[in-house]
One Martini backbone bead per residue (centre of mass of N, CA, C, O) as a GRO file, in nm:
protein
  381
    1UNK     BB    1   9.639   4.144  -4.452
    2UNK     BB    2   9.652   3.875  -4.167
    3UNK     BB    3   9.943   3.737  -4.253
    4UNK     BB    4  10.230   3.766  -4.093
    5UNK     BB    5  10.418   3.691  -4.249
    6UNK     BB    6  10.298   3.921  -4.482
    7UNK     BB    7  10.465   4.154  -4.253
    8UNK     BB    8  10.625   4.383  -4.253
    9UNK     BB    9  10.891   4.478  -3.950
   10UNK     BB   10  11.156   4.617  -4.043
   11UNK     BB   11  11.112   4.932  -3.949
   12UNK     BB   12  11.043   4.856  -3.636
   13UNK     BB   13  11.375   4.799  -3.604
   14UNK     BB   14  11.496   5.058  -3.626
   15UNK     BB   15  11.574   5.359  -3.508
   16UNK     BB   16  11.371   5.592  -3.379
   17UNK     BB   17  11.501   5.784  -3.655
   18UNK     BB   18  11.368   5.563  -3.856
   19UNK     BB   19  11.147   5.473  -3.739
   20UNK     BB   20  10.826   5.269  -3.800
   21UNK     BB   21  10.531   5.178  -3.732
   22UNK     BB   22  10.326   4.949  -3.688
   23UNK     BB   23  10.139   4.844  -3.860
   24UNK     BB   24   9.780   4.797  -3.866
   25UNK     BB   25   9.725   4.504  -3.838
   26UNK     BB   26   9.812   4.482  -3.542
   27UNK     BB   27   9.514   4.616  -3.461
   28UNK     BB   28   9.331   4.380  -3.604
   29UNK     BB   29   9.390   4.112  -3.626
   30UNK     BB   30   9.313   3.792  -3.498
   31UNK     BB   31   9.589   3.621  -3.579
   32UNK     BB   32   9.757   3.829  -3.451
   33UNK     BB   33   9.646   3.827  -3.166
   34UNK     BB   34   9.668   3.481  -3.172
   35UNK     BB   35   9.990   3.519  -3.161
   36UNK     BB   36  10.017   3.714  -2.908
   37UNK     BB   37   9.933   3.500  -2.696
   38UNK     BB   38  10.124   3.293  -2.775
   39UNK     BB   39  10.411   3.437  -2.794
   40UNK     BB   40  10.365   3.631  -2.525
   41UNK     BB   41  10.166   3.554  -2.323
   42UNK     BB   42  10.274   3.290  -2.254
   43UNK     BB   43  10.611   3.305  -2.279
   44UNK     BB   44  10.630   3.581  -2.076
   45UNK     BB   45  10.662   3.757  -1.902
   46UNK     BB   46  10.463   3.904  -1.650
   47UNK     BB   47  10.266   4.195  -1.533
   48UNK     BB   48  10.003   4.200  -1.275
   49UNK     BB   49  10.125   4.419  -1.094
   50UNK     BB   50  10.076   4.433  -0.711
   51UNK     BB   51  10.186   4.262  -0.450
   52UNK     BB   52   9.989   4.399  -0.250
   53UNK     BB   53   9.701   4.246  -0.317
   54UNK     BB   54   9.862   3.986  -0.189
   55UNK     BB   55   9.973   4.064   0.136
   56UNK     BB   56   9.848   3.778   0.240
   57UNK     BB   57   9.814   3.496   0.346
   58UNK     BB   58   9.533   3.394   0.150
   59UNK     BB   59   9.561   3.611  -0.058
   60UNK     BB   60   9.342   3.663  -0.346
   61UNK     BB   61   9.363   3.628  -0.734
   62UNK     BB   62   9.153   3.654  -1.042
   63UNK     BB   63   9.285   3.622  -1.354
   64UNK     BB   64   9.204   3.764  -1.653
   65UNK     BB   65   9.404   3.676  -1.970
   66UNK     BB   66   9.440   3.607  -2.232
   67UNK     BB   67   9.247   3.315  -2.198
   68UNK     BB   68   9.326   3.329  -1.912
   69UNK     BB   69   9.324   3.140  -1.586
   70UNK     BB   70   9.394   3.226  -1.270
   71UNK     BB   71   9.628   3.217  -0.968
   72UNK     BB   72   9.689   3.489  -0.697
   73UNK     BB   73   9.891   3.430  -0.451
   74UNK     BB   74   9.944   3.367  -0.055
   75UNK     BB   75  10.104   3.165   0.115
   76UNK     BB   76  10.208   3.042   0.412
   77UNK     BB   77  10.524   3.182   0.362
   78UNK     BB   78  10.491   3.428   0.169
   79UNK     BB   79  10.475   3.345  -0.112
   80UNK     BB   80  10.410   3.372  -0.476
   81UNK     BB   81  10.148   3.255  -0.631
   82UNK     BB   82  10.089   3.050  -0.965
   83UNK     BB   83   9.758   2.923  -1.059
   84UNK     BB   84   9.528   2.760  -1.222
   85UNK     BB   85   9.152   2.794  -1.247
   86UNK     BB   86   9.132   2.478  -1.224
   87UNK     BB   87   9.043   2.210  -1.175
   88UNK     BB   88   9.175   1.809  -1.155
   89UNK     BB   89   8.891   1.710  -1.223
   90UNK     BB   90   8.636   1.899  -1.407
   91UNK     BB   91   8.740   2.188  -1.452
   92UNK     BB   92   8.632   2.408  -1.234
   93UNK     BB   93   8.602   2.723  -1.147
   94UNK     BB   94   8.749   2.798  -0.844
   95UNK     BB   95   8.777   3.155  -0.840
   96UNK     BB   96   8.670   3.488  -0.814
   97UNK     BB   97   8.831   3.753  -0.739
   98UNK     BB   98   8.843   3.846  -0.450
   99UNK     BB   99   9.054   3.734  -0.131
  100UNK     BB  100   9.051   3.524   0.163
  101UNK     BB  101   9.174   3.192   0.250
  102UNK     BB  102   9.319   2.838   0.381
  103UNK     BB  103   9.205   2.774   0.081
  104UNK     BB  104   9.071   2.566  -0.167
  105UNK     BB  105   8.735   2.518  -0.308
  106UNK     BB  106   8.554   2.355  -0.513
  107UNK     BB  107   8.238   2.410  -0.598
  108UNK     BB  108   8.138   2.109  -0.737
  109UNK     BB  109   8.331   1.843  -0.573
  110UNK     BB  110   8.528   2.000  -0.328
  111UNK     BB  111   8.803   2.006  -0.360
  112UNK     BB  112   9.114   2.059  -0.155
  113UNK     BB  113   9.327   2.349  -0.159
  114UNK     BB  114   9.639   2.443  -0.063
  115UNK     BB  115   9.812   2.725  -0.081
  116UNK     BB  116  10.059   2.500  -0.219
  117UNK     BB  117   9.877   2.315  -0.429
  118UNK     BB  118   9.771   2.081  -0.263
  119UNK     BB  119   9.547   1.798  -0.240
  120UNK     BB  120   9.370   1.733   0.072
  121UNK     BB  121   9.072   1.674  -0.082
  122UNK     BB  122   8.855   1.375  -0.214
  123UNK     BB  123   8.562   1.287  -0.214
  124UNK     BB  124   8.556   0.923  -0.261
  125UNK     BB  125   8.827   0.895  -0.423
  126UNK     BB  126   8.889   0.589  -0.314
  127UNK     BB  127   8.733   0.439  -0.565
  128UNK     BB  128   9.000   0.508  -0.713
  129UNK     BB  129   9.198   0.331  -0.918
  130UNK     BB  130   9.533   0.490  -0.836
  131UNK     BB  131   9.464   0.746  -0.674
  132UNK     BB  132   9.652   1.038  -0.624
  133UNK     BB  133   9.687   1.327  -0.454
  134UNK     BB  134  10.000   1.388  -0.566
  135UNK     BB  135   9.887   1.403  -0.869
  136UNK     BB  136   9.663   1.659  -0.824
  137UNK     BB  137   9.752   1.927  -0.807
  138UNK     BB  138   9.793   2.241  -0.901
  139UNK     BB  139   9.862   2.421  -1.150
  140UNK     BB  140  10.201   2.553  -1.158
  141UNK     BB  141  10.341   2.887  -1.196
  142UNK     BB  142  10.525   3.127  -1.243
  143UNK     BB  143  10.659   3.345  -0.939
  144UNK     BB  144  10.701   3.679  -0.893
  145UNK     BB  145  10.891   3.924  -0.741
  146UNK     BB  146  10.957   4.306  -0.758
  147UNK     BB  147  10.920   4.617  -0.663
  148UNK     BB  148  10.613   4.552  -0.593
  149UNK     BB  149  10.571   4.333  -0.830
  150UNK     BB  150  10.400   4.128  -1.026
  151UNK     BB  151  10.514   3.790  -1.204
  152UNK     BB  152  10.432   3.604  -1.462
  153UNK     BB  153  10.471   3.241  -1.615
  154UNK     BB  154  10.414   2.996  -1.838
  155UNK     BB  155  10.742   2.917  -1.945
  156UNK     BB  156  10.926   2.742  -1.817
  157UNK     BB  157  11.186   2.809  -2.039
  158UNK     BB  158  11.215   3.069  -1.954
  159UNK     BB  159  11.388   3.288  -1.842
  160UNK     BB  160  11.484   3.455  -1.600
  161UNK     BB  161  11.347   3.759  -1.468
  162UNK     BB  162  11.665   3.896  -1.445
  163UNK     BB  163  11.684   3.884  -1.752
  164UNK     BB  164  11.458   4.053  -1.837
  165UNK     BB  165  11.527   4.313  -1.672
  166UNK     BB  166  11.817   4.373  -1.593
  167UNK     BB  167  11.872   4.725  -1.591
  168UNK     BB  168  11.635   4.821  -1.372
  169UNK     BB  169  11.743   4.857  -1.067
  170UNK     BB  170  11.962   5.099  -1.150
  171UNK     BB  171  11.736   5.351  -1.290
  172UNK     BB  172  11.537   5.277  -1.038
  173UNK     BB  173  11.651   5.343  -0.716
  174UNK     BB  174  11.563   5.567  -0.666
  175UNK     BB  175  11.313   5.472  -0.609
  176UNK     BB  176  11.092   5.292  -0.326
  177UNK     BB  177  10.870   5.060  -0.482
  178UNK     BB  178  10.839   4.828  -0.253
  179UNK     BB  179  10.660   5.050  -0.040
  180UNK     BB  180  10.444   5.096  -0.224
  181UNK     BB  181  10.091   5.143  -0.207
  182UNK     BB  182   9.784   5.054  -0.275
  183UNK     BB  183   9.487   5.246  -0.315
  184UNK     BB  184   9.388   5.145  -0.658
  185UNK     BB  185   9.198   4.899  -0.852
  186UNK     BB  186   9.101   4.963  -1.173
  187UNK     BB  187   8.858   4.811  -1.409
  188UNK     BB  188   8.857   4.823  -1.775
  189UNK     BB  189   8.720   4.875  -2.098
  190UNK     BB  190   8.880   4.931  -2.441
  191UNK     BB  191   8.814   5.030  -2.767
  192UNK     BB  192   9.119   4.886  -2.838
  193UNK     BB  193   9.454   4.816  -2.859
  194UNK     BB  194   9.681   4.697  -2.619
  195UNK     BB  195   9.900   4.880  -2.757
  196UNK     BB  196   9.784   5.161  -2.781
  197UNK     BB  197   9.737   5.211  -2.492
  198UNK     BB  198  10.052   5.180  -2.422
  199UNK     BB  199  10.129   5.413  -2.608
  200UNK     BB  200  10.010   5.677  -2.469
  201UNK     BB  201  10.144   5.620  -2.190
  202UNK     BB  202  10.449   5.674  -2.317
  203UNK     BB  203  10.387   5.973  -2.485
  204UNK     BB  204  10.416   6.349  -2.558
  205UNK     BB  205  10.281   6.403  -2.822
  206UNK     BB  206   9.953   6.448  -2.701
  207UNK     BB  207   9.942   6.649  -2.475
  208UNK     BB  208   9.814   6.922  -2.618
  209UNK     BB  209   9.580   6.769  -2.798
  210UNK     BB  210   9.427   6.596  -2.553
  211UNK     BB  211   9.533   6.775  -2.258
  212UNK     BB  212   9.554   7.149  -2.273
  213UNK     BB  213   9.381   7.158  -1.961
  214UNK     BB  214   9.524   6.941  -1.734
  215UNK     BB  215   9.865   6.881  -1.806
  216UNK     BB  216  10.078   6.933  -2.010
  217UNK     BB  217  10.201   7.188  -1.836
  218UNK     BB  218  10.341   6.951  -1.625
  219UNK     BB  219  10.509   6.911  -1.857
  220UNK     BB  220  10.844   6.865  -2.005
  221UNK     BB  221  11.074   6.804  -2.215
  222UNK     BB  222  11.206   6.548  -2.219
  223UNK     BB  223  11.458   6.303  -2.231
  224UNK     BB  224  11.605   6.104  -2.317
  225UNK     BB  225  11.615   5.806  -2.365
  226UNK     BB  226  11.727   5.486  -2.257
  227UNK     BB  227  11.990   5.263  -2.274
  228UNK     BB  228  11.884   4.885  -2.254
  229UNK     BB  229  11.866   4.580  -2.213
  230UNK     BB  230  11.608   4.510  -2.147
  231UNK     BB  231  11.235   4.426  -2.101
  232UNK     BB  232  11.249   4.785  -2.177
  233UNK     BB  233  11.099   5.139  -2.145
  234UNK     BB  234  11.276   5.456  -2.075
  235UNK     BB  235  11.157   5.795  -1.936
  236UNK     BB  236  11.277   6.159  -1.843
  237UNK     BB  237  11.088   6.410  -1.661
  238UNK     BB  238  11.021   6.749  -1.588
  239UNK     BB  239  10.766   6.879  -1.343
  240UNK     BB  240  10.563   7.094  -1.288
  241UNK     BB  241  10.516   6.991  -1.048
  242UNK     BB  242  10.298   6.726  -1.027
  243UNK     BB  243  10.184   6.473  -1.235
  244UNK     BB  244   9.930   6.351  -1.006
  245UNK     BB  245   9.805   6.618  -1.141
  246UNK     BB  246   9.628   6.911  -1.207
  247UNK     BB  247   9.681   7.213  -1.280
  248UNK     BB  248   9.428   7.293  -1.096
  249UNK     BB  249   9.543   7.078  -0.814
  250UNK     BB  250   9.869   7.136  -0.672
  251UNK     BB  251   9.773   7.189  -0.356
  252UNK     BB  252   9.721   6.895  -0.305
  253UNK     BB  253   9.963   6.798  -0.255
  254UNK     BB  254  10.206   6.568  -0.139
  255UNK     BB  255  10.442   6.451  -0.049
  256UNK     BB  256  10.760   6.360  -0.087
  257UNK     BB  257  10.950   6.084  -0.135
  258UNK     BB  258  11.124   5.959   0.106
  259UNK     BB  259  11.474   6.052  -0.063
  260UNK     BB  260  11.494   6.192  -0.270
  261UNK     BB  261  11.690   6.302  -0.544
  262UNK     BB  262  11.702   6.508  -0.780
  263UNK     BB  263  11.553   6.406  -1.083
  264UNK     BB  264  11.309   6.259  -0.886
  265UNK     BB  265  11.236   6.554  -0.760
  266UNK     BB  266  11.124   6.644  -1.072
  267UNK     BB  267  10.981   6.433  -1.180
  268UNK     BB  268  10.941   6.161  -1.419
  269UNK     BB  269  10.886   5.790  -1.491
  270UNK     BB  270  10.855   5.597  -1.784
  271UNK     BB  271  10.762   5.269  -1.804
  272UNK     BB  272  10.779   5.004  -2.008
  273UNK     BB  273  10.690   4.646  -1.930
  274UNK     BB  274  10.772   4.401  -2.150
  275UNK     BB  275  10.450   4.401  -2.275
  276UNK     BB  276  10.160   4.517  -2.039
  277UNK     BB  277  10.347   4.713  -1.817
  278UNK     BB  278  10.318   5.014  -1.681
  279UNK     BB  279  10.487   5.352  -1.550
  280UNK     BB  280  10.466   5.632  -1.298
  281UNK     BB  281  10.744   5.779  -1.126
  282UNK     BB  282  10.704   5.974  -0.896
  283UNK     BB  283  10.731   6.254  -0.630
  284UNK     BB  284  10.465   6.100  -0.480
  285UNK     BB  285  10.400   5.855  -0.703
  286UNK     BB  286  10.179   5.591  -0.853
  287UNK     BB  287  10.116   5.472  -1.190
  288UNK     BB  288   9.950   5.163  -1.342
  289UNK     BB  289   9.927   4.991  -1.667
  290UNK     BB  290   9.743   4.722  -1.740
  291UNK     BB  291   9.741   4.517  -2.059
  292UNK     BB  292   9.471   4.330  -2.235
  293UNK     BB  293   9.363   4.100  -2.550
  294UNK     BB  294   8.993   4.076  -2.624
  295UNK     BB  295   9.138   4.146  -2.893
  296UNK     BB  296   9.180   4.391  -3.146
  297UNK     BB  297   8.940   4.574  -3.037
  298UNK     BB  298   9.022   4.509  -2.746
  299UNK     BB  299   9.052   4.609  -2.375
  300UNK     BB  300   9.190   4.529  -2.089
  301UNK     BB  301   9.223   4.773  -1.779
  302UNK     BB  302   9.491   4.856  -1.544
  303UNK     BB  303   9.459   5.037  -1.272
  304UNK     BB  304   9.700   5.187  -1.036
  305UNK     BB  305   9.756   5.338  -0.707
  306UNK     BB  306  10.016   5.497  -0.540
  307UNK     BB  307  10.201   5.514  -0.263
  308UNK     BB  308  10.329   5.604   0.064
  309UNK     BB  309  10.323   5.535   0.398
  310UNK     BB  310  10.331   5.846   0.466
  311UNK     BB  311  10.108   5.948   0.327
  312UNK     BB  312   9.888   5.754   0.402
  313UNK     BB  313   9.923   5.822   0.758
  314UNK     BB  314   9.769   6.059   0.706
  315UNK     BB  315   9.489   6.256   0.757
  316UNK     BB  316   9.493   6.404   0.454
  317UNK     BB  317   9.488   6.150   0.234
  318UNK     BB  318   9.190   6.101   0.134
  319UNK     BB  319   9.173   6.385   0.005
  320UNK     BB  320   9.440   6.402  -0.165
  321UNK     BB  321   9.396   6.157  -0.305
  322UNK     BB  322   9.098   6.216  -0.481
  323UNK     BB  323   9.274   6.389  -0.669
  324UNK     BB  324   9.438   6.151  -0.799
  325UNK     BB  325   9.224   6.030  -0.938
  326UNK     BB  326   9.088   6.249  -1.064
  327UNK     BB  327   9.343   6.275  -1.257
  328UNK     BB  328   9.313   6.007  -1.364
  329UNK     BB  329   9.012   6.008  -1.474
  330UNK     BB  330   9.068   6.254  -1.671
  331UNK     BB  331   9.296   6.169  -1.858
  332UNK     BB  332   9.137   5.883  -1.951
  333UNK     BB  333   8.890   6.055  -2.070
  334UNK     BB  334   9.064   6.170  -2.292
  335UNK     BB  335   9.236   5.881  -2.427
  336UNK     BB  336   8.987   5.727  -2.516
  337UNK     BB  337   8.853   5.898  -2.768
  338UNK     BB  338   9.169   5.883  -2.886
  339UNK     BB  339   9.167   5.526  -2.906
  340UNK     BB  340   8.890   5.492  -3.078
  341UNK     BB  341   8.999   5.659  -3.339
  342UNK     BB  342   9.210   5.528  -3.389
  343UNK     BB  343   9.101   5.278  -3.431
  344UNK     BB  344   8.940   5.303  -3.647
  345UNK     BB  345   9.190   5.395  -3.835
  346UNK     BB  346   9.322   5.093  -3.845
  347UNK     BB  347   9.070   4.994  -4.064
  348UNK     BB  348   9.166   5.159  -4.272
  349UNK     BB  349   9.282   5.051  -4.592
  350UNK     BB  350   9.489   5.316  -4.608
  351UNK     BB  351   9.643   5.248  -4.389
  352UNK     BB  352   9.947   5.346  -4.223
  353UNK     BB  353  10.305   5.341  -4.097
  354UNK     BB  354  10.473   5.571  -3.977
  355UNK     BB  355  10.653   5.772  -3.787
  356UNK     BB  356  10.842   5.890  -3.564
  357UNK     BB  357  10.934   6.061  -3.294
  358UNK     BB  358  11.222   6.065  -3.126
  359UNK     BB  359  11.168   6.193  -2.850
  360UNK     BB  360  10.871   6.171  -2.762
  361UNK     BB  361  10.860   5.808  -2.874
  362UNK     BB  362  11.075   5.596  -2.768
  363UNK     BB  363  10.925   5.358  -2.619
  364UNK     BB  364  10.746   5.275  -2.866
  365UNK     BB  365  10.947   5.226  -3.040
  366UNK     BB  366  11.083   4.995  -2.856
  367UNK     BB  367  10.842   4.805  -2.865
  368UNK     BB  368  10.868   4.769  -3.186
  369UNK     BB  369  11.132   4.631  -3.162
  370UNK     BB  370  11.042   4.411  -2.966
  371UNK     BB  371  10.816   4.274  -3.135
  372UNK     BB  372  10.967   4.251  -3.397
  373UNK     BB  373  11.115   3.998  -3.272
  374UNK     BB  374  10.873   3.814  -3.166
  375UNK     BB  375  10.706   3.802  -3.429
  376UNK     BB  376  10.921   3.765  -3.665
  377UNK     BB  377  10.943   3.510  -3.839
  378UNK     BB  378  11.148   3.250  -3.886
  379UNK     BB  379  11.289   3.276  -4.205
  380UNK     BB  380  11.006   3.413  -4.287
  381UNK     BB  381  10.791   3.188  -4.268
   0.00000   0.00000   0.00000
């Protein structure tokens, strides 16, 4: 059954204490995943990371997600531009990796364009009748950034971002997300479907079963979920010293960041923003996670980790930094082959749909109820 109408997701709309989880199939689908990429990722607004990632004029980075390829600029203006990553010569690729330039130049037939992606030279092209530079320029599409967060979108018609985000700057405030440095960007690919791996960096369901020997025990029982409007699940845990290390390397916490107070000081927020990318804001750091696509059974993920500018400027940050990181590398081991399992199980013809745990899972239940109502074709048809 991989066909999305004959798909019930009504289970999966109801609150966190009475939903069931998405089928099955929504994890294994060809038909399916090519509809995600289609009704969400062309449509939705999309977190792409942190914009200090090109946080200078000319710096770029070549984004390649669900089947598109793109270009995140800053321009001569300090402004954030996402160009489609095609000449509008003979469609050859652009640019790869990241880096920075003070144009774009087609590496095929040199056609040069400038950070605002006016076309400024086509070798020879004047003897094409009625050739217009000015009708050659970069496909360019929606970009924004907030909180330190860089946002494209495909859909010239969807909503303005901050109608997508509704009340996220008013739960976020205590955190001053967009001051914070991006320390590394890692990307890797892994063998589940995209919503699971944002699955399970959203529940605190896994962590005795998965984790009960490096973080579980910094954790205690979360606070309810947050009722918000946007297209966000949030939730807030307080944490025996900080959730950015493992049970035994506390000792090299890093300061916390300057001026939080209250709850924002002991403990974490993660937050899913629908679609693609998570993140917890720690009382001491930031790490995130974006994934895409790769197919039903496969995914890109990215993750970063952010600091405050003052615990960068310390001298023993690369030091107490790497403790992070490595804290980071050791959750995601130990994520990965539970991840590699779930998919292995929702291939099963047996598999079905469970229900949640309302407390514990409350921002996944947030999620399926966001996707059932983006995914749940008009009218039933």
């Amino acid at each position: 059954m991989n066909d999305l109408s004959k798909i019930d997701l009504s289970a999966a709309q109801l609150p966190a204490s009475e939903a069931s989880c998405l089928p099955p199939e929504c994890y294994t689908s060809q038909q399916i995943c090519d509809t995600e990429i289609a009704q969400i990722f062309r449509q939705s607004w999309l977190c792409v990371g942190r914009s200090d990632t090109v946080a200078t004029p000319g710096e770029y980075q070549a984004l390649d997600m669900a089947g598109q390829s793109l270009i995140l600029l800053r321009d001569q203006d300090g402004e954030l531009r996402c160009y489609a990553n095609t000449c509008r010569h003979r469609a050859a690729r652009l640019v790869d990796g990241a880096g920075a330039c003070k144009g774009i130049r087609c590496p095929f037939h040199s056609w040069f364009y400038g950070l605002d992606g006016r076309l400024v030279s086509a070798p020879k092209m004047e003897a094409a009748a009625g050739f217009d530079k000015a009708d050659n320029g970069l496909i360019a599409h929606r970009a924004e950034e907030r909180h330190g967060f860089a946002f494209i979108c495909l859909n010239p018609d969807a909503a303005p971002l901050d109608a997508h985000l509704a009340d996220f700057d008013d739960i976020h405030a205590p955190w001053p997300l967009e001051t914070l440095v991006s320390a590394r960007r890692l990307e890797i690919e892994v063998d589940c479907n995209w919503k699971a791996f944002l699955e399970v960096f959203n529940e605190y369901y896994h962590l005795p079963f998965v984790h009960p020997d490096s973080i579980d025990s910094v954790y205690a029982l979360p606070d309810p979920a947050e009722d918000v409007a946007g297209a966000f699940a949030t939730q807030y845990g307080a944490t025996d010293g900080t959730g950015g290390l493992l049970e035994d390397t506390q000792h090299a916490a890093l300061p916390p960041i300057p001026g939080l107070a209250g709850p924002a000081a002991r403990g974490a927020r993660y937050t899913w923003m629908f679609p693609n990318m998570s993140f917890a804001a720690n009382q001491d750091a930031l790490w995130c996670y974006e994934a895409y696509p790769l197919g039903p059974n496969r995914c890109k993920v990215v993750q970063t980790s952010c600091f405050p500018p003052e615990s960068v400027a310390l001298p023993e940050f690369a030091e107490k930094s790497a403790v992070y990181l490595e804290r980071m590398d050791a959750a995601l081991a130990e994520d990965v082959p539970a991840l590699k399992n779930q998919q292995r199980g929702f291939m099963n013809p047996d598999a079905v749909a469970g229900r949640f745990q309302p407390e514990l899972e409350p921002n996944v239940a947030s999620f399926a109820r966001w996707y059932a109502g983006i995914m749940t074709p008009a009218d039933g048809a």
